[in-house]
C-alpha positions as CSV (number, residue, x, y, z in Angstrom):
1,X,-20.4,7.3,1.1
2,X,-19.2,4.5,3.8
3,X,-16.6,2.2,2.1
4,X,-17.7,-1.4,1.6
5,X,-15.6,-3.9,3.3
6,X,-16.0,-7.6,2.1
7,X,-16.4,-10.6,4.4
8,X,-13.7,-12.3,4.8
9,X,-13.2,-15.5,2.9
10,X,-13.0,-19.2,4.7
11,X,-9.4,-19.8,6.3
12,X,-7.4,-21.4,3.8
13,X,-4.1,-24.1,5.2
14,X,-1.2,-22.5,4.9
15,X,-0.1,-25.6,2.8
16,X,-2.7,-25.0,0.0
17,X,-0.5,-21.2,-0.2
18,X,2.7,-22.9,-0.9
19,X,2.1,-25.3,-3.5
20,X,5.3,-26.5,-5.0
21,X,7.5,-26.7,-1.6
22,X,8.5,-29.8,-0.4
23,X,6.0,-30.4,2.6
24,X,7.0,-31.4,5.9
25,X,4.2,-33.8,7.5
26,X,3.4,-32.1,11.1
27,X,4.5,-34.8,13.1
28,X,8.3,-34.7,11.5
29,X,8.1,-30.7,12.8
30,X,9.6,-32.4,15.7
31,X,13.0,-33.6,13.6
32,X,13.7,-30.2,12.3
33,X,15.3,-29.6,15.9
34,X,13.6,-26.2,15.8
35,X,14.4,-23.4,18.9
36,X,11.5,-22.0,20.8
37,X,12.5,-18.5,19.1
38,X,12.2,-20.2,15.4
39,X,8.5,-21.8,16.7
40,X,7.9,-18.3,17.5
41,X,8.8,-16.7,14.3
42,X,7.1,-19.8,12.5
43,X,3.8,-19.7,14.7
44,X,3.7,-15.8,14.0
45,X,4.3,-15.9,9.8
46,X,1.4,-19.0,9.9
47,X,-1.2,-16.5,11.3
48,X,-0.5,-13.5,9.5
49,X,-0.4,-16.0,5.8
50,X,-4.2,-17.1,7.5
51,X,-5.2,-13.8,7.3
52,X,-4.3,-12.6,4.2
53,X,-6.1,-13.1,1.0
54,X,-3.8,-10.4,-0.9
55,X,-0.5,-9.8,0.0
56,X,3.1,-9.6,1.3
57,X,4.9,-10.9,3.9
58,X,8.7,-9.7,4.7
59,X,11.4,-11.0,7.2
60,X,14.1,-9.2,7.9
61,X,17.4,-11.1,8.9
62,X,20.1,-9.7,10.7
63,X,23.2,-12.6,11.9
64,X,20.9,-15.0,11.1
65,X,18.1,-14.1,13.3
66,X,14.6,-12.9,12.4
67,X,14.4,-9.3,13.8
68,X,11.5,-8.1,12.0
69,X,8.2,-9.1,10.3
70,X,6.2,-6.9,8.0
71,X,2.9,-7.5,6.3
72,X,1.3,-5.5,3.9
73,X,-2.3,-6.1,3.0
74,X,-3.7,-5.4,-0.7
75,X,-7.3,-5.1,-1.2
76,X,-9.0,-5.8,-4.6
77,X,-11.3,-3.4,-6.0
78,X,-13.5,-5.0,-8.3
């Protein structure tokens, strides 16, 4: 028997996910003197938290620096 995969649900902001931060409006991104490596990292955890309706998302640090990102996907069986 074929495994039934759900459609994927409508793109949720990543600011509706993280509901109790302090939000920064997008044009003040500018003031948080960000490097090109940081936009990267940033750009990068914004699409994989798009993607996932069920999950986990892991950054690993070393000096300071974002070396590695993991995801991990759950899927509901209901």
């Amino acid at each position: 028997m074929a495994e039934r995969i759900e459609p994927r649900r409508p793109r949720r902001s990543i600011g509706a996910m993280s509901e109790g931060t302090e939000r920064v409006p997008a044009d003040d991104l500018e003031s948080l003197d960000l490097t090109d490596e940081e936009r990267a990292v940033l750009a990068k955890v914004g699409a994989i938290l798009r993607r996932l309706s069920f999950g986990t998302v892991v950054l690993v640090v070393q000096d300071g620096k974002v070396v590695q990102i993991e995801m991990a996907e759950k899927f509901r069986l209901r």
